[in-house]
N, C-alpha and C positions, 0 to 999 in steps of 0.2 A: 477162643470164642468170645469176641467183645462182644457187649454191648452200649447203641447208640439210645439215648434218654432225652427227651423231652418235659424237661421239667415247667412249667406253665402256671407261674404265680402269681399275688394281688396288684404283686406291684413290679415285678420283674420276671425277665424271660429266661431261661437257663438251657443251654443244649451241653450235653458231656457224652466222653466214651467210658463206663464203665470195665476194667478191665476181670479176667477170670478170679484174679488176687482181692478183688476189689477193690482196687485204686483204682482212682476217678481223675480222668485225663481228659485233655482237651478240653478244659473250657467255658465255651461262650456263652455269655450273660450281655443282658441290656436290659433297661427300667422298661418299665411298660406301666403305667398308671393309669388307671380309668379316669374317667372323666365324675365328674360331680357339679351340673349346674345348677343345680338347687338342694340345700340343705335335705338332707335324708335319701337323695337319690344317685345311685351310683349306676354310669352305666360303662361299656364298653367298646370299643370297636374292634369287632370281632376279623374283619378282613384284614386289617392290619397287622391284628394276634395273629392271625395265621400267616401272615407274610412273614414275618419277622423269627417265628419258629422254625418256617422252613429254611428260609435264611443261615438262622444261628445253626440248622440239622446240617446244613450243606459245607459248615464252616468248618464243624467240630467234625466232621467227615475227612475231609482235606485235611485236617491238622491227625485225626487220631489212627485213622485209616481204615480198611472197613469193616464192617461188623457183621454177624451172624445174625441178631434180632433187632428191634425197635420196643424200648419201653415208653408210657407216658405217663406222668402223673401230674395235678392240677389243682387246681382251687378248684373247691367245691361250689353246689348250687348253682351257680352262674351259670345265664336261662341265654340260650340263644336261638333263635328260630329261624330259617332260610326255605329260598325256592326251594325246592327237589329240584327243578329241571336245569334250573341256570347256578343254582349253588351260590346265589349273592341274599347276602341278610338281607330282614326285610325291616327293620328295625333296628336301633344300637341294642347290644347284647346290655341283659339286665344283672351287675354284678349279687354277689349273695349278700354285701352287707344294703342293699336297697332296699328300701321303708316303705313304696310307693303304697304295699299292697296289705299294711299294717291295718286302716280302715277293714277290708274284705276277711281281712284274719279273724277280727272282732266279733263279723257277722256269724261267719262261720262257727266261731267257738261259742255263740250264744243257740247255735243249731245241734251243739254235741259235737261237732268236727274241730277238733283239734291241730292246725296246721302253723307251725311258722313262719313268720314271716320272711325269713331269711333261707328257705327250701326255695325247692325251683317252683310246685306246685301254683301257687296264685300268681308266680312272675307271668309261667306261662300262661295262665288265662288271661292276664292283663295284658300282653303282648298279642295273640289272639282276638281280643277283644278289640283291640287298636287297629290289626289289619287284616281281619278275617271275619268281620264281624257274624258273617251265617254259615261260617265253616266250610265254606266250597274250594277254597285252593288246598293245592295238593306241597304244604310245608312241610320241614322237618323240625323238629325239636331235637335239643343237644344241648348238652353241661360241656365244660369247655374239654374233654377229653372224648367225646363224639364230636366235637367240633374239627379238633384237632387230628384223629385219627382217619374222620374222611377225606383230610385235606392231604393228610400222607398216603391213603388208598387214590385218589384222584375220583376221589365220589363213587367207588364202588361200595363202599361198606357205609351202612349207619347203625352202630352199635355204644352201649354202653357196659361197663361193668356194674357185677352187682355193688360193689364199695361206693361208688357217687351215684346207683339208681337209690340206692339208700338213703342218700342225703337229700334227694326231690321231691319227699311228703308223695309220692306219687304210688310209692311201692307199700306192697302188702306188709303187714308186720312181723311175717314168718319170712319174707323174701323171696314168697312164691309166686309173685308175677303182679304186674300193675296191678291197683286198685280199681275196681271197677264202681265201688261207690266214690272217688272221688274225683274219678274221670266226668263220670255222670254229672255228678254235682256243680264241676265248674265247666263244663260244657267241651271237654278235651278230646277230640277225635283219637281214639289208638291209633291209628295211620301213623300220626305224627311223631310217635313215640318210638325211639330205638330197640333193636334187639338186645338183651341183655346178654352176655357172655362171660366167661370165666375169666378172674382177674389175671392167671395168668394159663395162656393157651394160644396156638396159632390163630391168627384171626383173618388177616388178610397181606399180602405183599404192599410194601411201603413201596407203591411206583413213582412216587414223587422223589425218591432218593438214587442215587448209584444204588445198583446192584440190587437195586428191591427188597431188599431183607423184610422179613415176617414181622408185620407189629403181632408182636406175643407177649406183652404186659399193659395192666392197665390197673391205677388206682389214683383214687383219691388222696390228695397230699396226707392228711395225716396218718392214714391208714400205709402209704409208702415210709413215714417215716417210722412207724411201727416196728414194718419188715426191717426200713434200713439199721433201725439198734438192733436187730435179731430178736426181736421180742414175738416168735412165734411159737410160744408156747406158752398154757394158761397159766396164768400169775402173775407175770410180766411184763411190766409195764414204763411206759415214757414219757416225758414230757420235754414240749417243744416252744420252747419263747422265742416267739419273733415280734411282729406289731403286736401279735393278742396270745394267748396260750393256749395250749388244751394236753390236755393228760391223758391217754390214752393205755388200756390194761387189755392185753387178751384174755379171753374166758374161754372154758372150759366147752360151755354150750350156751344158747340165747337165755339172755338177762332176763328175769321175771317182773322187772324193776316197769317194763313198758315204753312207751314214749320218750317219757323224763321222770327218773327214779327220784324217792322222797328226800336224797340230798342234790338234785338239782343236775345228776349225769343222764346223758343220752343213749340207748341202746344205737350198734352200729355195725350193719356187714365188714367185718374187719379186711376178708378177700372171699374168695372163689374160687377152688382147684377141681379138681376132680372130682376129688371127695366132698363136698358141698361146701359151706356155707363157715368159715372161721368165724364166731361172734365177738364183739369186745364192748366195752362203756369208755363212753368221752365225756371229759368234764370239762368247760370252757372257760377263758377269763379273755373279758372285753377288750383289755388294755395291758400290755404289758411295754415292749420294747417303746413303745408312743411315749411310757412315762418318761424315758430317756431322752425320746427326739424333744419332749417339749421342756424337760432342763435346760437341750442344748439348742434349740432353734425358737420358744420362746421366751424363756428367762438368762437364758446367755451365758450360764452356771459352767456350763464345761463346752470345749471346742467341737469336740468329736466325743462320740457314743463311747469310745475306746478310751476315755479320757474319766471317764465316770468313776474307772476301778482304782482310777490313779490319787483322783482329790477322796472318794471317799475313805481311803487307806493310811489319810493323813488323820482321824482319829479311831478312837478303840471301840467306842461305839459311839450311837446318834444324843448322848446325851438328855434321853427321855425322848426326844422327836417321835412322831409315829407318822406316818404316811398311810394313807388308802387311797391305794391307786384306782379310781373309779371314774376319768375323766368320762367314760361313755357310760357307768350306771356298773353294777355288779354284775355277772354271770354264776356260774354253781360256786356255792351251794344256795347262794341267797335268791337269785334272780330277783331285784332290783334295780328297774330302769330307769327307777329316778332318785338313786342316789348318785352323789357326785362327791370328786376326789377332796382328804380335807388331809389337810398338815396342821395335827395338834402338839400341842408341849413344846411350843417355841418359848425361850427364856433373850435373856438378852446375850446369853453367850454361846447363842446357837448360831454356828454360823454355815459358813462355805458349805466345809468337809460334812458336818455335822447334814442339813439337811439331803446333799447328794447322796451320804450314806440311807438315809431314812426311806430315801424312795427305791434306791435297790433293797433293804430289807421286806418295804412294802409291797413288790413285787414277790419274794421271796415266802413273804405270809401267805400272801394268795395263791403262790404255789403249794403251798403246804395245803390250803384249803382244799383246792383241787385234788391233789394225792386223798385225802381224807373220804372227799367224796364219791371218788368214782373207788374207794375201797368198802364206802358203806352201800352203793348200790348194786356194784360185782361183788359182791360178798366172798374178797379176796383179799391179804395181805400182803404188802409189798414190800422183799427185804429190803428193797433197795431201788433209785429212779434213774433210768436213764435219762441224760436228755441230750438236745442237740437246738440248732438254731443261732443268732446270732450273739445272744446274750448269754449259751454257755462256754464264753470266752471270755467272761467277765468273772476274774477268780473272784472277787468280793461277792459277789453275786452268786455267787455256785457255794462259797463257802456261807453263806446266808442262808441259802436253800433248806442245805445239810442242816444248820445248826435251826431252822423254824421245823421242816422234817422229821429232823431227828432219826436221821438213817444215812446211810452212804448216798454219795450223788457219783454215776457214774458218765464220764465226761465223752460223748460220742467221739469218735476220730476223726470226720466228716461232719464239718458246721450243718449241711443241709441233706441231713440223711433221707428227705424224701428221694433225693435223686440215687441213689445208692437200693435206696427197695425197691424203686420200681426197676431199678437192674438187674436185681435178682429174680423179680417176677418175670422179667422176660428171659432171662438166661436159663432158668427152673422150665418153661415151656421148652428148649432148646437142648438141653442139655449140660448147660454151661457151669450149673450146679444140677447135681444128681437127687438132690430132695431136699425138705425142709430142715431134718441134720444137718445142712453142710450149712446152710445160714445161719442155724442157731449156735454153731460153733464157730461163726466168721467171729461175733462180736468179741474185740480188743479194746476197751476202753482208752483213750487218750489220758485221762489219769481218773485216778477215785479219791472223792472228797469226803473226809467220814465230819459227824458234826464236832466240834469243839468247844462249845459253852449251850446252851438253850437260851433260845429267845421266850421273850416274854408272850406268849399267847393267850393270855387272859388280858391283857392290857390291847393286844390287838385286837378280842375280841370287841370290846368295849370303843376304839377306835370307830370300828367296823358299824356300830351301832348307833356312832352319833356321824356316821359318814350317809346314811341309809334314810329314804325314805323326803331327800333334800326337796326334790317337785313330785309333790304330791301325786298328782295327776297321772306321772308315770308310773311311778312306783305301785298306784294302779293295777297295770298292767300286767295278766298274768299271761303271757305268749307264749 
């Protein structure tokens, strides 16, 4: 009983056939980049995303053969709104890392409403605002996994899971149904709003595919890559380095922590089953694998990403160097938007290997930060981190992790374990796995890294502190 995955990301498209073993076959990827005509604003086009998913679903089909369910999982936030009747946007979809609606946040949080700006919340009213000004057309709203999934229904279903109704500032704080104060407030007709359903459960037939199989999964990427380390049990927890990070911990029951807990983690519908509502805390960082593309694509340091582990491993350490990777500002524990990335303790025989190393320990720190965080907000210890993503296949880097940590790093099998959870979630609606046992017993780590010397974390404290606070103005900002 395979299953076929839709995996649907910032910057690329992924279609796979998840097998009962868990091995991930068949498949098809292509970039997909948003678009960015003006600094701080990112938008999307949504009709193409969905050509191009169905596309890759039809390919990974013909290659993997057929399937029992349809999973999907997604970048979060990303605000999209269409006719009902004709099913064509009615605007370019507004991605999550989009600034436009930072101004409306301000106003709002000087009102007592606390929204960020990177939820769907003010995209949609700004979107709204742009082509609906008195509310009379009959639109729908959707994150890009309602988007996705009426595209595989052929417009029968408009639904979302509770995992990314969670990330649209739109939902209750207990997860019990839209907000009705902030519907109000920003002038957002429930009409438009998706039914929320269970992350993993039959939902409707994929008519747009052979054979129709049942979309019976659905979550939010990092909450898919939770499942896919098997981290569904409280305590445990992963972290995910791709362009940005986030660490994520299941819990036992809802964080008390609120919003955004006193070191800077997020409470977060982790999934949805039967049985209600799994809770967990995310701790975010702005910038991670970007530190690496801009070694190699603007200072020319290394050819490939892949190249990084190779020159930094040509010394033993960074020779005093410290890196703060902050090219976009800090996330937890600091939230600092207007700090920026600084390279201190350059000597003059600091060189090549010496600074490449710095910036992957640098990353490394801010993983540690993250772990720290979302363990002082879940008020949970963590023996040990999974993670997964492009960067833990960078042993200097994983062994970095471990040694700023100071605990095992356990190395996913599957670089993109989002696609791997949301297989589970839909194969667990199916049968394909018989409960949350048989997940939590999948995980096989690809290797585990225990740490080996300790890094200086007082001296990156201290980094961190003359990295902070660089435009005033931002730093500011408490979003």
């Amino acid at each position: 009983m395979s299953v076929l995955v839709l995996d649907v990301g910032t910057s690329s498209i992924r279609a796979a056939v998840v097998r009962p073993d868990g091995r991930v076959d068949a498949v098809h990827q292509r970039a997909a980049l948003p678009d960015t005509p003006f600094p701080g604003l990112v938008e999307i086009d949504a009709a193409a995303m969905a050509a191009t998913a169905l596309e890759l679903a039809h390919a990974s089909l013909a290659e993997g053969g057929p399937v029992d369910a349809v999973g999907v999982t997604n970048q979060r936030a990303s605000t999209i709104v269409w006719d009902r009747a004709t099913g064509e946007p009615v605007a370019p979809g507004l991605g999550w890392q989009d600034l436009r609606t930072v101004g409306t946040c301000l106003e709002l949080q000087a009102e007592g409403m606390r929204l960020p700006p990177n939820a769907s919340a003010t995209k949609l009213a700004a979107l709204l605002d742009q082509v609906d000004p008195d509310r009379s057309r009959d639109l729908c709203f959707g994150t890009v996994d309602t988007w996705i999934v009426w595209h595989l229904t052929g417009g029968a279903v408009h639904v979302t899971d509770r995992s990314n109704a969670g990330m649209t500032a739109l939902l209750t704080m207990d997860g019990a149904g839209w907000s009705d104060e902030v519907l109000d407030r920003l002038r957002i007709p429930i009409g438009v709003l998706p039914t929320v359903v269970p992350s993993t459960a039959v939902v409707a037939p994929a008519t747009a595919l052979p054979g129709s199989p049942p979309v019976a999964g659905i979550a939010g990427d990092q909450q898919a890559s939770l499942i896919g380390q098997s981290c569904v049990r409280p305590g445990l927890g992963k972290a995910t380095f791709g362009t940005g990070a986030m660490v994520d911990v299941c819990l036992a029951e809802q964080p008390t922590c609120g919003l955004r807990g006193g070191s800077g983690s997020f409470q977060i519908a982790a999934w949805e089953d039967a049985d209600g509502i799994t809770w967990g805390i995310e701790a975010v960082m702005l910038a991670a694998g970007s530190n690496v593309e801009w070694l190699r694509d603007d200072l020319g340091l290394i050819s490939s990403a892949a190249e990084s582990a190779e020159v930094a491993a040509r010394c033993e350490d960074t020779g005093g160097v410290v890196y703060v990777p902050a090219l976009l500002g800090l996330g937890a524990p600091y939230w600092d938007h207007g700090a920026r990335a600084a390279l201190l303790g350059l000597t003059r025989g600091s060189g090549r290997p010496e600074i490449v190393r710095a910036v992957l320990e640098g990353v490394a720190h801010r993983g540690a930060d993250l772990v720290e965080a979302a363990e002082a907000d879940g008020g949970v210890a963590l023996g040990s981190v999974r993670i997964d993503g492009g960067m833990s296949r960078n042993e200097v880097f994983v062994q970095a992790l471990a040694d700023a940590a100071q605990r095992p790093v356990e190395v996913s099998p599957v670089a993109e374990a989002t696609t791997l959870g949301a297989g589970y979630l839909a194969g667990l609606a199916v049968g394909t796995w018989s409960g949350w046992d048989d997940v939590a017993s999948a995980w096989a780590p690809a290797a585990t890294v225990e740490p080996q010397r300790v890094l200086d974390r007082e001296r990156w404290a201290e980094a961190v502190r003359r990295a902070r606070g660089w435009i005033p103005e931002l730093s500011a900002l408490d979003l």
